[in-house]
Each structure stands twice: as structure tokens, then as C-alpha cells.
C-alpha positions in Angstrom: 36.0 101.5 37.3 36.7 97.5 38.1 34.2 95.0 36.2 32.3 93.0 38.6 33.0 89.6 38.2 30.5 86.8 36.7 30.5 84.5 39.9 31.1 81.1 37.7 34.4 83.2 36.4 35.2 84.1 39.7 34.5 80.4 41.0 36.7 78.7 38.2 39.2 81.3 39.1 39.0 81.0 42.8 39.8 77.3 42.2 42.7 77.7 39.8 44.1 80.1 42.4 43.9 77.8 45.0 45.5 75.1 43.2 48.5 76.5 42.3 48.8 77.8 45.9 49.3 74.4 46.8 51.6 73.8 44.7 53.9 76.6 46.5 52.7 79.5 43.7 51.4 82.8 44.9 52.9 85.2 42.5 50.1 85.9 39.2 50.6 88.1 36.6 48.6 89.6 34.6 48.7 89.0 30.5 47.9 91.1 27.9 44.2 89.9 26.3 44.4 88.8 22.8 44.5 90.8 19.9 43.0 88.0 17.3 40.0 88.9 16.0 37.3 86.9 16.5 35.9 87.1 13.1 39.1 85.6 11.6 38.6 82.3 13.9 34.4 82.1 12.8 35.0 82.7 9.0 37.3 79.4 9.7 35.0 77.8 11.0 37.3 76.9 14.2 34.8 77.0 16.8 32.0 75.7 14.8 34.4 72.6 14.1 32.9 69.5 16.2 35.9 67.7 16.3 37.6 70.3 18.2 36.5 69.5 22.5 34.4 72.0 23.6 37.2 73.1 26.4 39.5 73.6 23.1 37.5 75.9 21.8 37.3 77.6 25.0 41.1 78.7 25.1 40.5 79.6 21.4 38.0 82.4 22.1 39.8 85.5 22.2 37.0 86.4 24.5 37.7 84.2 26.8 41.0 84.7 27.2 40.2 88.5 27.6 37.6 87.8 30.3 40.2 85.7 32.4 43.2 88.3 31.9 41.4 91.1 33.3 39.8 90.2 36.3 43.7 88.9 37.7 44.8 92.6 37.9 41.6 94.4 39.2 40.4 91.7 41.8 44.2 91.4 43.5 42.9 91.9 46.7 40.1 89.0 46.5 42.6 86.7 44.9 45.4 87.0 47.5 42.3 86.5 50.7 42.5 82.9 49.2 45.2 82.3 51.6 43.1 82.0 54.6 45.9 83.8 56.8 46.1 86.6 54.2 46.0 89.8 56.2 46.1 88.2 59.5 49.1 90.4 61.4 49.0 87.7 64.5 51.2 84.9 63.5 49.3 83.0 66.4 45.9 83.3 64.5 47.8 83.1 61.1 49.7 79.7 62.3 46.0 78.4 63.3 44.6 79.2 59.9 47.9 77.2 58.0 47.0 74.0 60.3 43.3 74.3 59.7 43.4 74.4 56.2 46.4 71.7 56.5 43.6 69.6 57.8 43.8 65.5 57.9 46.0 66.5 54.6 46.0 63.2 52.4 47.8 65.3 49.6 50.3 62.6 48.5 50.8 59.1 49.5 52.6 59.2 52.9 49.0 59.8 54.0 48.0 56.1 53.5 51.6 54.9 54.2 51.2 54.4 58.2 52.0 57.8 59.4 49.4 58.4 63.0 49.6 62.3 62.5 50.5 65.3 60.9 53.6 67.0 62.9 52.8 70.7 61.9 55.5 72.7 64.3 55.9 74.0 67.2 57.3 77.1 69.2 57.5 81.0 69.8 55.2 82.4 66.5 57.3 85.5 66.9 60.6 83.9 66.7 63.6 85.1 65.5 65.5 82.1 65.2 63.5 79.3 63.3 65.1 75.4 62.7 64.0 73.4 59.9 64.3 69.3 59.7 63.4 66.6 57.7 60.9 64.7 58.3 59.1 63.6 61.4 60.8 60.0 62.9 58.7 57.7 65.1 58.6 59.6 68.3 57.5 62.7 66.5 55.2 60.9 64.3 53.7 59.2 68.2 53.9 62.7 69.6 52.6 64.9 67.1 55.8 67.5 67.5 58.8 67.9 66.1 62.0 66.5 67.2 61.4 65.1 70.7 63.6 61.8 70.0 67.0 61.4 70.7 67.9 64.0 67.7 65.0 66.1 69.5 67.1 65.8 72.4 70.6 66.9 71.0 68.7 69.5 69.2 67.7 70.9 72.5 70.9 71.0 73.6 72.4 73.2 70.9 69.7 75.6 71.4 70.5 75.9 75.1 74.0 76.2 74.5 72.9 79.0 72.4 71.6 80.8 74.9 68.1 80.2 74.3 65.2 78.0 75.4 63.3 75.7 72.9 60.7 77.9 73.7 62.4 81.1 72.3 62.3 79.4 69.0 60.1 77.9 66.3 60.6 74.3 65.1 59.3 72.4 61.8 60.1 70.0 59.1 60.4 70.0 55.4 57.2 67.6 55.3 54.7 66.6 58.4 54.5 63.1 58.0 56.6 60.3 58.6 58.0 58.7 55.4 57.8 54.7 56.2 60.8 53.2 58.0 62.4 56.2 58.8 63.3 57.0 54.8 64.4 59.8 53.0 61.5 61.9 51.7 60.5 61.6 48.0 61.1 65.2 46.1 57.6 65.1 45.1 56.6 65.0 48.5 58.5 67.6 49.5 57.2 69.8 46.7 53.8 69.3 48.2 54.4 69.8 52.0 56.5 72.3 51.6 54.6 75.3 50.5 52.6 75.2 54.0 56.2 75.3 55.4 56.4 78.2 53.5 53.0 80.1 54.8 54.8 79.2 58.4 57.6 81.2 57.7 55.9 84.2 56.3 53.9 84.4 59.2 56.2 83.4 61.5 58.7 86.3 60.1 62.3 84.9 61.2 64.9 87.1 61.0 67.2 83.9 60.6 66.5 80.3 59.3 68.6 77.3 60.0 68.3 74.3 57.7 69.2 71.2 59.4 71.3 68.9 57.3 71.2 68.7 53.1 67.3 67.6 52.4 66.1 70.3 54.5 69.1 72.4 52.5 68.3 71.4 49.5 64.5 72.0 49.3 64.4 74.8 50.4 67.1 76.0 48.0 66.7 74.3 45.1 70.3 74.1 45.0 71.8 70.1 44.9 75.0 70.9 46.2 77.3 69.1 49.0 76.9 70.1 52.8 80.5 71.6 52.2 79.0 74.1 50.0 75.8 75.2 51.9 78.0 75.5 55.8 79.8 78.7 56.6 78.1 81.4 54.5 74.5 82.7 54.4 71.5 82.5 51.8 69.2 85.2 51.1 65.7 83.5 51.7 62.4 84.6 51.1 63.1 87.8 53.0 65.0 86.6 55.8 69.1 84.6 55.9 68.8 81.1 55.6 72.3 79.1 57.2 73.0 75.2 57.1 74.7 73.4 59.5 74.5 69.1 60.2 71.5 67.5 61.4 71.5 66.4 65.1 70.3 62.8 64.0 73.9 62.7 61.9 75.5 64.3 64.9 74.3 61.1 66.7 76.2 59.0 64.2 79.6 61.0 63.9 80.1 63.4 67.5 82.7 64.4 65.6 81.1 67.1 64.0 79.7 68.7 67.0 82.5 71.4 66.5 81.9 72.4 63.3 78.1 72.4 63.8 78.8 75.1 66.6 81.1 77.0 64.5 77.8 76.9 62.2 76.1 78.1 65.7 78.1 80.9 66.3 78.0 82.5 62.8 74.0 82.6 63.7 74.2 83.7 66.7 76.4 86.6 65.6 74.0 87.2 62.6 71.5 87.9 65.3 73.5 90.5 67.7 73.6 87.5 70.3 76.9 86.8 73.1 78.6 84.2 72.3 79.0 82.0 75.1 82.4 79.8 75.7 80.9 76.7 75.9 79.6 74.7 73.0 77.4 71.9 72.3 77.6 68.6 74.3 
């Protein structure tokens, strides 16, 4: 029968949880209690000693590593309801959860670095298809939605060449805030954005994921590589395919590679069962 927890364990608990969920880790395991014995450590005098901290002699206890090892395993259930989406099956609800507990986020410093609001996504909740960017730029940071500048604009437009409406799919960034002037996103900002980007996607439940240009590529990844070596093949990604093609903002810069970004297109659109139509993007 399950041991019912002491509520300060479960509190201190909760709250270790909790933090490493922000920082993008939901996966515990549980570890073996210690096998010291206790006596050993008081005929030393170890936890008697008063130069050792009090919280020292706390991971010292054999006892208390037992109490915190146990409870992981029998109280899974409780521990994974931290999520506040856990068990929510409508990715409408479970998307309003993510942004409510998102909040006025002031989790790293682009908080107090001018940005007017946090661009948390938009689109179908039930998409298949799902685009990730960088970073909100000034019209999205004005607007509270991603891509709706000039690159929101292109983007459109090789979503309706697609086939599809923006509506059809979901649309969100690496971070939701604007990094100052327009820069390129610091990795430790990405490492804590990202893991509500991830909460989106596991509720969201794409079938396919397209990463638009190499930040967006390389976060979610972890792989530093060249755009040459994420386009033309797919990624196995949290459940779901994860593609890479150029970023419309880049396509603004160099036309050129409008073609290739549709062959990019295509290979998606063909992942999904979709027609391919003759025309690409303008």
C-alpha cells in the first residue's frame, strides 16, 4: 500500500518538480534508497559535526534520501498533475492552461529589455501541420501574434500555396519575446522559453513540424549543424517528423531560394498524404 506523504515533503517536492519543468525536464526516475547505515555516520560523529551546514547533513541522512526516493515512484500520478494541462485531452483548454501559467513571464532578461508582450502562438489547436520561428520582430511584438510582418506575409503565402489556410495551421516561435533590435536570441533564452514551446506541441499533437531557418533548427535539435544538413530529410521529434526549410525573413533577403524552400514544401506536403499543386511560392 502507497505511504501517504508528509505535506512539507510533498511541498519541497512539488517545488523541485516544478522547477525542473521549467527548465524543459519532465522525465524522473526513481533511485534506489541508500543502503549506509545510519549508525556508521552517528558513531562518526558526521551529523553531530557543527561545522557541517545543516542542509549538508540533510543529504547525508540515509533517511532522507530514503524518504525522497520513494514517494517519486508511488505518487507518479500527483507529480505529473504539476503540469497544469496534465490530463487535459482538449488542446483548446490545454493551450489556455500553457499561456496562463506562461503568465507576464519575466523568466530571463528580455522581460525588462523593451519587449510590449509575450507572442504565445496562434492557430488550429488540432493542427497537423505546425511552423516554428524565431523570435517575435516588432510587428509581432506590437501585435501580440506571430509573424504578421513582411516575413508574416511571405509565410502566408507558402502556406496558401500549400493548399492550406493560415488557419488550418498552428504558428509559434522558439521564444515569445522580442530580443532588442531585432537580434539573434541568446541560447540561454531559448533554453528557458522553449520548454513552454514544448507543452504547445504536446498538446497541440502535429503530425509534422517545420522549423523555420537554423535557430529555430538548431534548438529544437540540439544539433549545430549547417542549413545544408538539416533541408531535404526528416527528424524524428518528440513523437511527431520535424523538417527544416529557410526562413521567410531570409527569403526576403535572397528570392532566390524560394525554390528550394518549396522543394522543402513539397517533401511535407507528401509526408502528410497532401496534392501537390503545380504552382509554388511567390
Amino acid at each position: 500500500m502507497a505511504s501517504v506523504l508528509d505535506p512539507e515533503i510533498r511541498r519541497a517536492l512539488a517545488e523541485r518538480v516544478r522547477y525542473y519543468n521549467e527548465l524543459g525536464i519532465y522525465d524522473f526516475y526513481r533511485r534506489e534508497p541508500a543502503q549506509a547505515n545510519l549508525d556508521t555516520f552517528q558513531d562518526a560523529g558526521i551529523l553531530e559535526n557543527p561545522a557541517i551546514q545543516p542542509e549538508q547533513r540533510d543529504l547525508m541522512n540515509p533517511r532522507s534520501k530514503a524518504a525522497i526516493a520513494v514517494p517519486v515512484e508511488e505518487n507518479t500520478v500527483e507529480l505529473a498533475n504539476l503540469k497544469s494541462e496534465s490530463g487535459v485531452t482538449d488542446p483548446v483548454q490545454a493551450l489556455r492552461l500553457i499561456r496562463e501559467d506562461l503568465g507576464d513571464c519575466t523568466r530571463c532578461r528580455l522581460s525588462k529589455q523593451g519587449r510590449k508582450q509575450i507572442v504565445f502562438g496562434v492557430g488550429n489547436p488540432k493542427a497537423e501541420l505546425m511552423f516554428i520561428g524565431e523570435a517575435p520582430g516588432a510587428d509581432e511584438d506590437q501585435q501580440g501574434e506571430p509573424f504578421v510582418g513582411r516575413a508574416g506575409q511571405l509565410l502566408n503565402n507558402m502556406i496558401k500555396a500549400m493548399g492550406l489556410r493560415r488557419e488550418d495551421v498552428y504558428i509559434a516561435n522558439i521564444i515569445k519575446c522580442r530580443p532588442p533590435g531585432n537580434r539573434t536570441p541568446e541560447r540561454d533564452e531559448c533554453e528557458t522559453c522553449s520548454p513552454f514551446l514544448m507543452r504547445q506541441i504536446a498538446a497541440i499533437k502535429p503530425k509534422a513540424i517545420v522549423a523555420l531557418g537554423a535557430v529555430a533548427a538548431k534548438t529544437l535539435l540540439a544539433i549545430n549543424a549547417p542549413m545544408s544538413e538539416f533541408r531535404g530529410r526528416w527528424f524524428d521529434f518528440r513523437g511527431t517528423k520535424l523538417a527544416v526549410t529557410y526562413h521567410p525573413a531570409f527569403l526576403l533577403r535572397d528570392p532566390r531560394q524560394k525554390k528550394e524552400t518549396w522543394k522543402d514544401l513539397q517533401m511535407v506536403m507528401k509526408k502528410l498524404g497532401m496534392a501537390i499543386p503545380a504552382k509554388g511560392v511567390e
